[in-house]
TIVO-621736 format. One record per residue (C-alpha): x, y, z; residue in three letters. Coordinates in nm, 3 decimals. Layout:
# residues N
[[X, Y, Z], 'ALA']
...
//
This chain:
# residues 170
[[-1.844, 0.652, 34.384], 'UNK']
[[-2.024, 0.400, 34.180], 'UNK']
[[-1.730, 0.118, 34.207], 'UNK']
[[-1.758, 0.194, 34.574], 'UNK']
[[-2.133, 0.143, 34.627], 'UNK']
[[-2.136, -0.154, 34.422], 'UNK']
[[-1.877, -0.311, 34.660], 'UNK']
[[-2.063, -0.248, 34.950], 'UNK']
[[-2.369, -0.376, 34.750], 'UNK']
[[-2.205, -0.716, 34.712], 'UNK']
[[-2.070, -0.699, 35.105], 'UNK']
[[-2.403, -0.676, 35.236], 'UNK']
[[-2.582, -0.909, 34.952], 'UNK']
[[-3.005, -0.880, 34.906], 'UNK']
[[-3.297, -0.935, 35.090], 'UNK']
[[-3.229, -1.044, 35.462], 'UNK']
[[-3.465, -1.074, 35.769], 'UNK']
[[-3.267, -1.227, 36.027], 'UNK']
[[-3.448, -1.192, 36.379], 'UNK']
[[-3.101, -1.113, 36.510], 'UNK']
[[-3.038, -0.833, 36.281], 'UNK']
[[-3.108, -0.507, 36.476], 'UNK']
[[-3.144, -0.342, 36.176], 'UNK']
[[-3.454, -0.598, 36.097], 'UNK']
[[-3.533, -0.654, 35.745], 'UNK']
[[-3.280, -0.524, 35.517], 'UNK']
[[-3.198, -0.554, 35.121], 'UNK']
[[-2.866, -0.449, 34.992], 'UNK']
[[-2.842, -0.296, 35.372], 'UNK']
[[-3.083, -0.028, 35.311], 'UNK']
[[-3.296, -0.137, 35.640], 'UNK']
[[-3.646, -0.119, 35.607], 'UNK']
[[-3.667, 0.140, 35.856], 'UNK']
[[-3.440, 0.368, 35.640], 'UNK']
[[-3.607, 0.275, 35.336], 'UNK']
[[-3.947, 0.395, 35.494], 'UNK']
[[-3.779, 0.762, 35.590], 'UNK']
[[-3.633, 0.806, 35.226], 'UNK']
[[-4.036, 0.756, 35.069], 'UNK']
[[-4.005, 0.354, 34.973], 'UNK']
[[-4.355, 0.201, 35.051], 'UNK']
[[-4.382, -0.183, 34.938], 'UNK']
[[-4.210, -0.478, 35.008], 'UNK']
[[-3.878, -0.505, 35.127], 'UNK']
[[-3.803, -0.803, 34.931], 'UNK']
[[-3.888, -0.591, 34.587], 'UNK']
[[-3.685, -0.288, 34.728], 'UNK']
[[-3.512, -0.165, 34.383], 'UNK']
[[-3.124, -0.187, 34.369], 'UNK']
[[-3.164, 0.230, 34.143], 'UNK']
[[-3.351, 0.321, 34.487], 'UNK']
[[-3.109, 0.170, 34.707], 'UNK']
[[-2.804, 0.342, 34.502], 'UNK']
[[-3.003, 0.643, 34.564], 'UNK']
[[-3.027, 0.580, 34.906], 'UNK']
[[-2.683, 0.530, 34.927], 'UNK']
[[-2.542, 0.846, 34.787], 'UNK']
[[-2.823, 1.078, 34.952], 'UNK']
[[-2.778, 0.909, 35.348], 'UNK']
[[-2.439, 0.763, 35.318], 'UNK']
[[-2.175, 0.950, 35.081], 'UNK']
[[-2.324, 1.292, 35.082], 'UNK']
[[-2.395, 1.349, 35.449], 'UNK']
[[-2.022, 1.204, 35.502], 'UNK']
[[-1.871, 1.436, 35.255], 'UNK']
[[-1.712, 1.133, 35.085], 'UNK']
[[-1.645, 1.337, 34.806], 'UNK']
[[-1.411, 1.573, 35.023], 'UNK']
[[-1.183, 1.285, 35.114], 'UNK']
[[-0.921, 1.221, 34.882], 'UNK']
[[-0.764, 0.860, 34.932], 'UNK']
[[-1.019, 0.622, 34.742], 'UNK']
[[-0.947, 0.310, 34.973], 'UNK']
[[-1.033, 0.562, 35.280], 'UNK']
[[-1.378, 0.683, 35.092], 'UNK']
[[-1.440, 0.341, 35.015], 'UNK']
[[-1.366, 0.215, 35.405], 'UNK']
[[-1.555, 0.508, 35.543], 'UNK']
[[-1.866, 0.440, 35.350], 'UNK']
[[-1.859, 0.091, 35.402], 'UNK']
[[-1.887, 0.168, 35.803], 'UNK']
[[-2.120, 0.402, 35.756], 'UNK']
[[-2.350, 0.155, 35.586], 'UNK']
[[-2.251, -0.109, 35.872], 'UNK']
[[-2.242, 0.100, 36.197], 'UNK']
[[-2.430, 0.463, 36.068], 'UNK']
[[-2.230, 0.808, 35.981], 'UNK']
[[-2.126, 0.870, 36.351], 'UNK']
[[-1.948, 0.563, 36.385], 'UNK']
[[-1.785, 0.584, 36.019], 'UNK']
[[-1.637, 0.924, 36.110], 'UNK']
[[-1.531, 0.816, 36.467], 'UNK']
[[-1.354, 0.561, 36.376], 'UNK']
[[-1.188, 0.738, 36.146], 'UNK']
[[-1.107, 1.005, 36.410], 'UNK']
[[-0.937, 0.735, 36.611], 'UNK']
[[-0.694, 0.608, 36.357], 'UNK']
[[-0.612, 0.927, 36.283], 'UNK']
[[-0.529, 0.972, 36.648], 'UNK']
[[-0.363, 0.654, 36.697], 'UNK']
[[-0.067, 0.795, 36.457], 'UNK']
[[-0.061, 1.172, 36.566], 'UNK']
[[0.066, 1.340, 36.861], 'UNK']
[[-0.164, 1.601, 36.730], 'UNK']
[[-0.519, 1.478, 36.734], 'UNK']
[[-0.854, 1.539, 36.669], 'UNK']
[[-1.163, 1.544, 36.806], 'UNK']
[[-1.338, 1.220, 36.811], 'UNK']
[[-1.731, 1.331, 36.799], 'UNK']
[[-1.822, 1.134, 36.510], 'UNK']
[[-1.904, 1.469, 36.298], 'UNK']
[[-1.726, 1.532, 35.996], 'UNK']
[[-1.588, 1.885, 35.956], 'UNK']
[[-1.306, 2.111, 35.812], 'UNK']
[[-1.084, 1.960, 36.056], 'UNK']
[[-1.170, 1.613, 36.009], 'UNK']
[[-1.166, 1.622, 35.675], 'UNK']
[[-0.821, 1.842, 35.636], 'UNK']
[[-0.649, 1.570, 35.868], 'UNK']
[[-0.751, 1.281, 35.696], 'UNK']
[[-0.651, 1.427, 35.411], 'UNK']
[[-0.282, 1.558, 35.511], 'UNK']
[[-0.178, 1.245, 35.672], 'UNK']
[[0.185, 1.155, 35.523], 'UNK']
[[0.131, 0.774, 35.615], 'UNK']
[[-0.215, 0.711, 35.402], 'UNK']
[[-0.173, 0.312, 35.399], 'UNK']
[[-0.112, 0.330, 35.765], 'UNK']
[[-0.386, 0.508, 35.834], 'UNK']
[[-0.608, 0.273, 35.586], 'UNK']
[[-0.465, -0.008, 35.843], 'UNK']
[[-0.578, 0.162, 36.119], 'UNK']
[[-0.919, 0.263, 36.021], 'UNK']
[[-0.947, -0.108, 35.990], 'UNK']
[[-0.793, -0.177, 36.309], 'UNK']
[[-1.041, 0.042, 36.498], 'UNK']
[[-1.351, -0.092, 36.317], 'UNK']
[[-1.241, -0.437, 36.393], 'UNK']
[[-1.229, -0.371, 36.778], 'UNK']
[[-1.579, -0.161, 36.784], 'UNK']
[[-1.723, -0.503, 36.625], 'UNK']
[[-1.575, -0.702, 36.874], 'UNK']
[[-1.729, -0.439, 37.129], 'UNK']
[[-2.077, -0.469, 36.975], 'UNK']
[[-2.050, -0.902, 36.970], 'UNK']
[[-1.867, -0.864, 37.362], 'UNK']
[[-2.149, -0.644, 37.459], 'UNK']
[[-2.436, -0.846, 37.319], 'UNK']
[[-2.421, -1.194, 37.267], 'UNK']
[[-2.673, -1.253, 37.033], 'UNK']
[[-2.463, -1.027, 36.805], 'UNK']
[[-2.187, -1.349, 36.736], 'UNK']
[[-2.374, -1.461, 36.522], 'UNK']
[[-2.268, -1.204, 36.302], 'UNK']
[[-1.886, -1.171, 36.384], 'UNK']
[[-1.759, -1.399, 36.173], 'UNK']
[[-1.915, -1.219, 35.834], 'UNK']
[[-1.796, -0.922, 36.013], 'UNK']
[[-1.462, -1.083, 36.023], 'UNK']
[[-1.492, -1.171, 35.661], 'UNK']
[[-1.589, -0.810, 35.566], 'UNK']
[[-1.321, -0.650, 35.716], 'UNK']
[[-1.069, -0.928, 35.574], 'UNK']
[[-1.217, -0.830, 35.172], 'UNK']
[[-1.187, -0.485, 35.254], 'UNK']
[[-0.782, -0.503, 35.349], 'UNK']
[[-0.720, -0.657, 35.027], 'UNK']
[[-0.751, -0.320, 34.919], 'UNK']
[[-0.439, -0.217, 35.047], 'UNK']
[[-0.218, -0.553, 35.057], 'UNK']
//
């Protein structure tokens, strides 16, 4: 888990306030407005990296059940998202890829359960499903920069993001 959260760490870098950022001011991607909720009171700019870590595991690993899912590079691409797009949209997406190689499919409803869980983890074709998480991710970004233009600012460090995170499995 550590490894993991100090790679996303690195992806999302330290203090940011970009006025196109919906997420407003951020450090280490803990938004401000998520730093508030978890009891964090000064500056964002002084926001602790221990308090972010915290922040991490508490909003981000536990309440995905990271520790349920079995393949590393999936735990590490599903955490990643949820940092970048929230929980729902980390589990969706992996709902999808799952569904894109299964005749038998899942619900896609964002919410991680038994099922969820059980299918990611039985999947014969793990690297293929690692692909496809990526696949899927890659096309709700291009959604989110289609959809909202002042978002393209942001696509090509998206790009780069999801281009780190396949040397995982190369």
């Amino acid at each position: 888990m550590e490894n993991i959260i100090a790679n996303t760490v690195r992806r999302e870098g330290g203090y940011v306030d970009n006025p196109d950022d919906r997420g407003g001011k951020t450090k280490y991607g803990i938004t401000e407005k998520v730093a508030r909720q978890n009891g964090y009171e000064g500056d964002m700019k002084d926001l602790p990296l221990d308090f972010a870590v915290m922040v991490y595991k508490k909003k981000f690993w536990d309440i995905i059940h990271l520790d349920e899912i079995i393949n590393p590079i999936m735990r590490e691409f599903m955490f990643d998202a949820c940092v970048h797009h929230g929980p729902r949209w980390a589990v969706r997406i992996a709902q999808r890829a799952y569904n894109a190689l299964n005749k038998d499919t899942i619900m896609e409803d964002g919410v991680i359960g038994p099922q969820t869980v059980n299918a990611l983890n039985i999947e014969e074709y793990q690297q293929d499903l690692c692909v496809w998480y990526l696949l899927v991710r890659g096309n709700y970004m291009y959604d989110i920069a289609n959809n909202d233009s002042s978002q393209k600012t942001f696509i090509r460090g998206w790009g780069n993001r999801l281009e780190g995170l396949l040397q995982k499995i190369l």
